[in-house]
C-alpha positions in Angstrom: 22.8 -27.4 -0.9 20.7 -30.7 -0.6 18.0 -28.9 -0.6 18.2 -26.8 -3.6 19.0 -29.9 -5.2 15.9 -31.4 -4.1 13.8 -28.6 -5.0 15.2 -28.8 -8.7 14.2 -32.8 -8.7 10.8 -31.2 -7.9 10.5 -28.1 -9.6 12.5 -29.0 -12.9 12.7 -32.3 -13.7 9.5 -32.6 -12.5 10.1 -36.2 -10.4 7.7 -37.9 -8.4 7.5 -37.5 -4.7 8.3 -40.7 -3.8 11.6 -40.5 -5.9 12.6 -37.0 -4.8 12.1 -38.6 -1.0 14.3 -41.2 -2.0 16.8 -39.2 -4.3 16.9 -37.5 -0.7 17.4 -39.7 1.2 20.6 -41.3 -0.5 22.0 -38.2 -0.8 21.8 -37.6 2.9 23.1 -40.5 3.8 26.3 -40.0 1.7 26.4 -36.2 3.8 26.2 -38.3 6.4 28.7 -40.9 5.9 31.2 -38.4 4.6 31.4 -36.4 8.1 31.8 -39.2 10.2 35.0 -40.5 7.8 36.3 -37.1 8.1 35.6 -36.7 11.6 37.2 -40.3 12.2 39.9 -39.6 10.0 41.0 -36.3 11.2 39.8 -35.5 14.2 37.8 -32.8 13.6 34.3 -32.3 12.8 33.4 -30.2 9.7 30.2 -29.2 7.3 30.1 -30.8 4.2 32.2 -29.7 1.4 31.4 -31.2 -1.7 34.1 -29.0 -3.2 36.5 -31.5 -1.2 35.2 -35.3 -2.1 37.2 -37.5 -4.3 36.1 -40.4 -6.3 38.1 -42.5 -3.8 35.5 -41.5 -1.1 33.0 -42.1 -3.2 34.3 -45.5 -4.4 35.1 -46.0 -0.2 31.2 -45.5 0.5 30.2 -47.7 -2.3 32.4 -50.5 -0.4 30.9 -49.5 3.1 27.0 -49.7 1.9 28.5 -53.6 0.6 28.5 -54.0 3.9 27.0 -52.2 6.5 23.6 -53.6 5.0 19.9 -52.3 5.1 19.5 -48.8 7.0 23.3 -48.4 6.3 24.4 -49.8 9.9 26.5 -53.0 10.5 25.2 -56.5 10.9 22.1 -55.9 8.6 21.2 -57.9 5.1 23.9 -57.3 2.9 23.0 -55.0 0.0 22.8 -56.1 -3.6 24.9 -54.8 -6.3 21.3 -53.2 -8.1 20.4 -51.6 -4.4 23.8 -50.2 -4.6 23.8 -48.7 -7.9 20.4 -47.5 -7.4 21.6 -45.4 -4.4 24.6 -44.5 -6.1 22.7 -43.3 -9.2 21.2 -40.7 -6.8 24.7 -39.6 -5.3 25.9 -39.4 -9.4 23.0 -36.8 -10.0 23.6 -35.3 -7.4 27.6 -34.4 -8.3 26.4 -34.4 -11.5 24.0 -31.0 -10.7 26.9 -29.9 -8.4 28.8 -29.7 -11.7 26.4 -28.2 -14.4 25.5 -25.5 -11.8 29.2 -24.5 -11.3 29.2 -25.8 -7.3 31.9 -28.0 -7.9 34.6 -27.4 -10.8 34.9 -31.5 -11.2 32.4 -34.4 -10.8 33.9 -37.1 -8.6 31.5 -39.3 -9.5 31.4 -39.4 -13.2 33.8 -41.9 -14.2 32.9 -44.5 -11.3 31.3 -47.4 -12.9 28.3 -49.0 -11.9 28.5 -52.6 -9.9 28.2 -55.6 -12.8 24.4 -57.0 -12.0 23.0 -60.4 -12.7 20.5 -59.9 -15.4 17.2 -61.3 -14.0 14.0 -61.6 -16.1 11.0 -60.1 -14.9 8.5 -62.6 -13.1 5.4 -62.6 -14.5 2.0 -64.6 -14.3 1.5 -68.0 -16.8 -1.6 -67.2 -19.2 -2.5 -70.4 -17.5 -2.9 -69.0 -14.4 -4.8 -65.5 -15.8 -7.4 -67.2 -17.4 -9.1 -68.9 -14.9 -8.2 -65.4 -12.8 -10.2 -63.4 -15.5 -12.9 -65.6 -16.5 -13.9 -65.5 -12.2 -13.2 -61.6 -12.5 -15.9 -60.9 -15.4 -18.2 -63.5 -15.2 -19.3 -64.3 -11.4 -22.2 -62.4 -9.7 -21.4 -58.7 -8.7 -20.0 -58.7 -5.7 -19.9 -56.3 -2.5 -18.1 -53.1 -3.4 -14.8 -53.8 -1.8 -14.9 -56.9 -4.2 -16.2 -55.1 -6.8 -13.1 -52.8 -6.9 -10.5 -55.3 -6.2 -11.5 -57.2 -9.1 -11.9 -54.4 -11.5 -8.4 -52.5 -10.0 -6.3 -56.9 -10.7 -8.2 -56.6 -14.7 -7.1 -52.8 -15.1 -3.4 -53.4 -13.9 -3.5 -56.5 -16.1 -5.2 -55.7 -19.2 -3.3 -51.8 -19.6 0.2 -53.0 -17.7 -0.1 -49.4 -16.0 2.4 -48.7 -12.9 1.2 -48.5 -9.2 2.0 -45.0 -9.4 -0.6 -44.5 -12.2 -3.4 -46.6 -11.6 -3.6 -44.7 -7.7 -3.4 -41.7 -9.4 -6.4 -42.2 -11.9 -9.1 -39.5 -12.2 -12.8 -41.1 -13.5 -12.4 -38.1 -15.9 -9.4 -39.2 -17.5 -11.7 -41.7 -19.4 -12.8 -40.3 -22.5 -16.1 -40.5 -22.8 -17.1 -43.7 -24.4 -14.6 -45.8 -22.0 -12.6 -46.6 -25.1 -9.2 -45.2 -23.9 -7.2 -43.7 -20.9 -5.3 -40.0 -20.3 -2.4 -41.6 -18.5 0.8 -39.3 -17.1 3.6 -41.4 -16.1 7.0 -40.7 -15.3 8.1 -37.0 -16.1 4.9 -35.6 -16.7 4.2 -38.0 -19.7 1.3 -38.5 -21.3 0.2 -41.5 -23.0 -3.3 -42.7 -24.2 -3.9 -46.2 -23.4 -6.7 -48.2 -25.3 -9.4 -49.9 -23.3 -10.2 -53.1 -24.7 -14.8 -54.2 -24.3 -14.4 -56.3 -21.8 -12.5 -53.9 -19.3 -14.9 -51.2 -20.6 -18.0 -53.7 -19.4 -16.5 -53.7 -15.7 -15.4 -50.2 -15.1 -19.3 -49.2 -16.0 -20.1 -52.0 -13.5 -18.3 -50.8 -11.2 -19.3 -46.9 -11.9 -23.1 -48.3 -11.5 -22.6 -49.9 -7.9 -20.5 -46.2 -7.0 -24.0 -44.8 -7.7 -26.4 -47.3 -6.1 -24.7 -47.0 -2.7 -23.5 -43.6 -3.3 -19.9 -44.2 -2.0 -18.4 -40.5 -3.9 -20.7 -37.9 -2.4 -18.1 -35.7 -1.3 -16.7 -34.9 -4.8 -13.5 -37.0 -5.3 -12.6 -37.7 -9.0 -10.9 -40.8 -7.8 -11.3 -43.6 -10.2 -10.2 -46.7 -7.1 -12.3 -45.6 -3.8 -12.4 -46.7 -0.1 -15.9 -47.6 1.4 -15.3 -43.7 2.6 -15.0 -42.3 -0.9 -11.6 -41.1 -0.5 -8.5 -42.3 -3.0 -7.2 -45.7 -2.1 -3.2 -46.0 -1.5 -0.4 -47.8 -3.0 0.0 -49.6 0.2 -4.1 -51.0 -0.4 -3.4 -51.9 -3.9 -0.1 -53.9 -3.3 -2.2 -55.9 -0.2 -5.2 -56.1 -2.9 -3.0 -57.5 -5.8 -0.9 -59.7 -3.2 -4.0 -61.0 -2.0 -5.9 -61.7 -5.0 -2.6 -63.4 -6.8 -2.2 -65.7 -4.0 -6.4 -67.0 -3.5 -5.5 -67.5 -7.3 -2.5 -70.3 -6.4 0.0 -68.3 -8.4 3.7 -68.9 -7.8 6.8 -66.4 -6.6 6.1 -62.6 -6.6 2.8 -61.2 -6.2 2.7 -57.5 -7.3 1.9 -55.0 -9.1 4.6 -55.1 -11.1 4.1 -58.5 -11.5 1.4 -58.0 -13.2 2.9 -55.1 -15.4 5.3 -57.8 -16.5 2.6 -60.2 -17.1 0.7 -57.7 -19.6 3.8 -57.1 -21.4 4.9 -60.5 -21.9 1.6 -62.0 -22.8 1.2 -58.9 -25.7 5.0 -60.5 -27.0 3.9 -63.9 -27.0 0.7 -62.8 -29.0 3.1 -61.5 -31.7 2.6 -57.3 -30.7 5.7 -55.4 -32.1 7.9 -54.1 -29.5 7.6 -49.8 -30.4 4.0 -50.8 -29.6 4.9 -52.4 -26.2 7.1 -49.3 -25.2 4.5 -46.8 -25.8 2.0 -48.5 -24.4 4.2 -49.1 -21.3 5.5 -45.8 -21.3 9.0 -46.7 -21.6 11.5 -43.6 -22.7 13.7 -46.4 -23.6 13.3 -49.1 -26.2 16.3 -51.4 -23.7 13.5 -51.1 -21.0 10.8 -53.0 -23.0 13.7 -55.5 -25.1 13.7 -57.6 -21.7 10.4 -59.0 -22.2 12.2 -60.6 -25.9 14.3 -62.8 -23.5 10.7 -63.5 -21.5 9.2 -64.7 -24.7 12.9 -66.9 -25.9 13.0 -68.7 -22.5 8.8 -69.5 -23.0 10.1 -71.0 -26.3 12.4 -72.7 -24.7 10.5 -74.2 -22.3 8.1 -75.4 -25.1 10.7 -76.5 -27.1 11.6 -79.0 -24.2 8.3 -80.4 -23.5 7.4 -80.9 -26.9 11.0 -81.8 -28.8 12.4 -85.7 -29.2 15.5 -84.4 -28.3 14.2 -82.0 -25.5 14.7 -82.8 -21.6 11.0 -83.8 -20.6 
């Protein structure tokens, strides 16, 4: 049963990899979790029934992940109420498909609320701090290649706010041909075009110049960010790359991809860019998802307002 539920994830609604493995493996762990109850409980060990939950189970394993901690297991770091709800999200679906598909003839889960969250704003890098970070990217002396790439793949993430997901996966070819914009599929199979501004246009043929000169892609990969071995980088090389470069670059708190996601949106709303143009160049489905970065832009302001006001606190 998991695993036709995990082949529709795939198949239909056309998810990721990464989040079917973790739509898995919350789901999984719920399976889990409800045996052992029911073996502890009872007595007596029995497959999983989903026909047989109740939404006081489910609201029981909601108050055992509060405390068992990471990797589900006691004495770990307690869970936040977002991990939670994240997780939960994928048991939800998951009663959720049970129901459309006529498994089950009542969802369980479907009037459990969510955990109340703090609302955080998304960290992002100063336009202090980018500047200088910028200026060193596109005007110094071209680099080794390794350098080359890093610096070009910290201008890309920054100047188009693309996800990790989507910069690993870009193709050279999904340039068009002038460099003046970007075929980029996000989540659910989305396409979006993304406009590439001159001076990220000057780099990437920089960059394309010093792939010929030491002939790095001879073995035919399409990959736009390359190893010294021509093969596609990973997410796990441009998260070290970004971390890396952030902190040579004395900037504060998280250094991430994301960061730097947050960073192009917020900059583009405290240059005065209207917020439908902020979602669809993010790729946001929702217009909520890109309203956070209003609240970026009110505490700037206020932040101004107290450095620069009589009556502000200095």
């Amino acid at each position: 049963m998991v695993e036709a539920f995990v082949r529709y994830l795939s198949s239909e609604r056309r998810y990721s990899p990464l989040t079917v493995r973790n739509y898995r493996h919350d789901v999984e762990q719920f399976v889990h979790w409800w045996s052992v109850t029911r073996l502890e409980r009872e007595g007596c060990e029995e497959p999983f029934d989903p026909r047989k939950v109740k939404s006081e189970e489910l609201r029981q394993w909601i108050v055992w992940r509060s405390r068992s901690g990471r990797g589900g297991k006691g004495g770990g770091k307690t869970l936040s109420a977002a991990s939670i709800n994240r997780e939960f999200s994928s048991i939800r679906a998951f009663f959720r498909w049970l129901h459309t598909t006529e498994r089950i003839s009542k969802d369980p889960a479907r009037q459990i609320p969510s955990l109340r969250t703090a609302k955080r704003l998304p960290s992002f890098v100063p336009e202090s701090r980018m500047e200088p970070l910028v200026a060193e990217i596109t005007e110094g002396e071209t680099p080794d290649f390794e350098t080359l790439r890093d610096r070009l793949l910290i201008l890309l993430l920054y100047a188009t706010g693309l996800r990790l997901a989507e910069v690993v996966a870009i193709d050279r070819d999904d340039f068009s041909a002038d460099l003046t914009s970007l075929r980029v599929v996000g989540k659910g199979d989305k396409e979006r075009l993304v406009p590439i501004v001159p001076l990220l246009r000057r780099e990437i043929r920089r960059y394309y110049d010093e792939i010929r000169r030491l002939q790095i892609c001879i073995n035919g990969e399409k990959a736009l960010f390359l190893s010294c071995k021509g093969v596609r980088i990973s997410r796990t090389k441009v998260y070290r790359v970004v971390r890396r470069v952030l902190e040579a670059a004395n900037v504060q708190g998280k250094k991430s991809p994301h960061v730097l996601r947050h960073t192009f949106a917020t900059h583009l709303m405290n240059g005065g860019a209207d917020l439908r143009e902020i979602q669809e160049l993010m790729g946001h489905s929702s217009l909520q998802s890109t309203e956070v970065y209003t609240h970026n832009s009110i505490a700037r302001l206020s932040e101004v307002y107290a450095a620069a006001h009589p009556r502000g606190e200095r």
